[in-house]
C-alpha positions in Angstrom: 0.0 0.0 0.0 2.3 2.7 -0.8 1.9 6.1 -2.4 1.9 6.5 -6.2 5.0 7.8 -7.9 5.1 11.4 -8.5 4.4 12.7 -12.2 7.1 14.4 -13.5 7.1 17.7 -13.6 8.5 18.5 -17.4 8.7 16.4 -20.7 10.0 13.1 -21.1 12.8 15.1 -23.2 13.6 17.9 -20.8 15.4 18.6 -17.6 15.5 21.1 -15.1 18.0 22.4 -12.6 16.8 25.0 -9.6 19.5 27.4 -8.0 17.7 29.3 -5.1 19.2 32.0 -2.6 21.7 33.4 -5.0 23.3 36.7 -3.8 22.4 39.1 -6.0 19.5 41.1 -7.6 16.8 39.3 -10.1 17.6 42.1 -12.2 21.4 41.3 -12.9 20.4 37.8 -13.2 18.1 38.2 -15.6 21.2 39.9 -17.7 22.9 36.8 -17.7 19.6 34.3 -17.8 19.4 36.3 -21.2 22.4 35.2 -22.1 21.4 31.6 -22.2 18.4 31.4 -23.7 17.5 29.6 -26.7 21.4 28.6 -27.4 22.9 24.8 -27.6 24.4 23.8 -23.9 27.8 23.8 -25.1 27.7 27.6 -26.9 25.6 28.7 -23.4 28.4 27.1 -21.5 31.1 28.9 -23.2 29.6 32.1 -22.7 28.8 31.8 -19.0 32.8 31.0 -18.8 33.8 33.7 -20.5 31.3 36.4 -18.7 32.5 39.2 -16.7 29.7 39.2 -14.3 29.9 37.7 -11.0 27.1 35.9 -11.1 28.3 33.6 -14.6 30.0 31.5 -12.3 26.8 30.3 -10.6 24.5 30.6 -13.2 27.5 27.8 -15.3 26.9 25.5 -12.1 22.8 25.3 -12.4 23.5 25.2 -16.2 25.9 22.0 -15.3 23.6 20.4 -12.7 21.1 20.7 -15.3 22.6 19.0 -18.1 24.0 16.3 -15.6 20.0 15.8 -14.6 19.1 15.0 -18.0 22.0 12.2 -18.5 22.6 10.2 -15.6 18.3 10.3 -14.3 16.3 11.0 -18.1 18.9 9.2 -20.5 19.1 12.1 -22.6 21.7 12.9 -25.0 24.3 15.7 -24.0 25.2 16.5 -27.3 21.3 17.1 -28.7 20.4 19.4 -25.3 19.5 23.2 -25.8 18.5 25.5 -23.3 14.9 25.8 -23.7 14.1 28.2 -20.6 16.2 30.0 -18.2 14.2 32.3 -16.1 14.5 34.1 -12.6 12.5 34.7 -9.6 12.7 36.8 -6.3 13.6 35.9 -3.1 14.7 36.8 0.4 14.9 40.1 0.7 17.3 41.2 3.7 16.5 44.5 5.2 19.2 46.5 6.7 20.0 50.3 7.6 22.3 52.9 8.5 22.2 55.9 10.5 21.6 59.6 8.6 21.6 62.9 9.6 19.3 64.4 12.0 18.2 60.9 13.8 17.1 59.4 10.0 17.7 56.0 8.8 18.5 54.9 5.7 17.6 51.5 4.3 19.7 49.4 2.4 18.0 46.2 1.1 20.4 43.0 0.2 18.4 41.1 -2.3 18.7 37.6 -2.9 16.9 35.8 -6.4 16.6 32.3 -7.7 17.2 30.9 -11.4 15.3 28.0 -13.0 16.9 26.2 -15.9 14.9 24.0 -18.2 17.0 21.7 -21.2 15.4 20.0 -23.5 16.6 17.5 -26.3 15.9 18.1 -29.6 16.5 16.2 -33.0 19.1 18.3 -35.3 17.9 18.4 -38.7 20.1 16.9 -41.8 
């Protein structure tokens, strides 16, 4: 009497890699999210290596984890995968302050964000 498996949340030829609390702004991730989109892994790969932003580095690893999802648990083939979606999403949003003039306060807020990456396999045309 167990529990049913769970469905699967995407296609049978996609896979998807989650990156939360990332330290940085959804706006400058969505710079390099944009980056990624719609390109072959190993092009999208290349360009997060080569990135001067900061957050490249991170954005590489979900790219990564993502691609290592669909071989080793969907039996997908590496060389077929593109990057189908890459979108971000807020999160925590850290609220600190400093002392003004005249008894004021200013806030600073630290903001964190999250990135979703979806691949998906598709058949290249001869």
């Amino acid at each position: 009497m167990s529990k049913d498996k769970n469905p699967r949340r995407v296609a049978d030829n996609e896979a998807m890699a989650k990156l939360r609390m990332l330290k940085t702004s959804p706006q400058k991730l969505n710079l390099v999210a944009g980056l990624i989109r719609g390109k072959k892994v190993e092009a999208a790969l290349n360009d997060l290596t080569f990135s001067k932003k900061r957050v490249a580095l991170d954005v590489k690893k979900c790219l990564q984890s993502a691609i290592a999802n669909a071989e080793n648990n969907h039996n997908l083939d590496v060389d077929e995968l593109v990057v189908a979606e890459a979108y971000v999403g807020k999160n925590l949003i850290m609220k600190r302050g400093r002392p003004r003039a005249r008894g004021r306060f200013g806030k600073i807020i630290k903001p964190f964000a999250e990135i979703t990456i979806l691949v998906r396999q598709v058949e290249e045309q001869a």
